[in-house]
N, C-alpha and C positions, 0 to 999 in steps of 0.2 A: 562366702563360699568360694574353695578355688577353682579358677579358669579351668574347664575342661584340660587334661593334657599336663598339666602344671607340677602336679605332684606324681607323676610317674615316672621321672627321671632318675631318681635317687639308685635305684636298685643296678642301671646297668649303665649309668654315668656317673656316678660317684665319684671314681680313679681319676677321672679327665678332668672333671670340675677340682676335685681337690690341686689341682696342677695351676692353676688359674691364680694372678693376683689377687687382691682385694678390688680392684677397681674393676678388671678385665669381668670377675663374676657380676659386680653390678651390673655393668653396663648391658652384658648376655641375657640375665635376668630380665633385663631393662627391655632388650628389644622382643624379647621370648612373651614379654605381656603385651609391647603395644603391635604387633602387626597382625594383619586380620588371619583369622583362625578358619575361616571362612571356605571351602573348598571352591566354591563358585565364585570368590570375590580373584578378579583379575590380577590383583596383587597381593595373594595369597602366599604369607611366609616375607612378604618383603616390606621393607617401609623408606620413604623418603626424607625423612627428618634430619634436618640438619645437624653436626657434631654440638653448634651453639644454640639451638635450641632446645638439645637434652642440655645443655650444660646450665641454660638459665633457665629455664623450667624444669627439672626434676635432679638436676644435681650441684643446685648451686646451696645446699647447705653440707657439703662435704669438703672440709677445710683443706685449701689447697689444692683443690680442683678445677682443673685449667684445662681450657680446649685442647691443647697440646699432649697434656696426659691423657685426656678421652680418644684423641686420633693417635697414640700409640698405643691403647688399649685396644681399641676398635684394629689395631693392625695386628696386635700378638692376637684377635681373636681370630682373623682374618687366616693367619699363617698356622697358629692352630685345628684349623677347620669346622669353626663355632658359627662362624658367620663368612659369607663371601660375598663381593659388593663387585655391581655391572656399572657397562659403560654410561647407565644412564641416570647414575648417580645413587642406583635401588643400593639399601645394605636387606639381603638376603640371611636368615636365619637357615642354616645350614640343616638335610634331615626334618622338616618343618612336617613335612604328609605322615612321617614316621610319628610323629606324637599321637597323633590320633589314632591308632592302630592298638588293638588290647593288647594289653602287657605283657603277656607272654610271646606272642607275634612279635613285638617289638623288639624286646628283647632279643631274638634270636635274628631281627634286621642289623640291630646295632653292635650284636657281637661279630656276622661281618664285615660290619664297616670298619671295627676295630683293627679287622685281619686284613685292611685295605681292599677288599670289595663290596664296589657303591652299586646297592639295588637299584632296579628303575625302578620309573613309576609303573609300569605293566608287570613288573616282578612283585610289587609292592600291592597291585590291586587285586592280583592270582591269590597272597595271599592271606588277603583281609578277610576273607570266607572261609575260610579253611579252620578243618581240627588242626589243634597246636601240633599233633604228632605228624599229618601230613606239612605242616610248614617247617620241623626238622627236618624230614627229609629233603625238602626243595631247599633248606639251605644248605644240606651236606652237598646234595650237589650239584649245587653253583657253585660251592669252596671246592671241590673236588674239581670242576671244570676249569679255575684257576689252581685248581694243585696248590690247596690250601687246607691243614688237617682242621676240620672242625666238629668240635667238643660242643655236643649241644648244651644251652646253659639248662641248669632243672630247675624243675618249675619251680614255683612257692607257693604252696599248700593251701596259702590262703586265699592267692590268686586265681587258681585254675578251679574248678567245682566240678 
């Protein structure tokens, strides 16, 4: 059975992920399974795993795969905005509160983060309880408050009930 969260990206990250090397999406993948999911765990969305011990435990049967390709991978992810890593060595799964949020909420987070405005977490919790139609609105205007046109995404039928 999948990770809560896991299979709900396809619909409004598709474009972004398609953009991605072959290595760049494993690695995402990679940290998108192992860091805690967990809202109360302290390190939540982040993990401290070294680049050589993904490399000898989970990617050492992919021909050619070398520390050096994983910390450039790990940096086009970085400079992408997939992941972003602190001073204290955490790699950070970028958007991580947003996984958990239903799919149509979400959606309309990441459409705009797309248009370059990053929700808080206080915008993010306003509206995890909300009708999908009251959380268009609060994202039109937030995009409006940065003077940004936003086109809400429609639902999918299968999605909303």
């Amino acid at each position: 059975m999948a990770r809560k969260g896991c299979i709900k990206f396809y619909r409004w990250e598709y474009n972004r992920l398609m953009k991605l090397s072959n290595l760049e999406y494993r690695l995402y993948m990679f940290y998108r399974q192992i860091v805690p999911w967990d809202l109360k765990n302290k390190h939540f969305g982040s993990t401290s795993i070294s680049l050589s011990a993904i490399r000898l435990g989970y990617f050492s049967d992919i021909p050619g795969c070398s520390i050096t390709m994983l910390q450039e991978a790990r940096i086009g992810l970085i400079e992408k905005k997939f992941l972003r890593a602190d001073e204290n060595d955490f790699t950070h799964v970028d958007n991580m509160r947003i996984f958990q949020l239903r799919v149509p909420v979400a959606e309309q987070m990441f459409r705009l983060i797309e248009k370059g405005v990053q929700p808080t977490e206080e915008y993010i919790r306003r509206a995890e309880g909300l009708p999908i139609k009251e959380v268009r609105q609060m994202c039109q205007e937030l995009a409006q408050k940065f003077s940004i046109s936003s086109t809400p995404v429609p639902p999918a039928e299968h999605l909303v009930g």
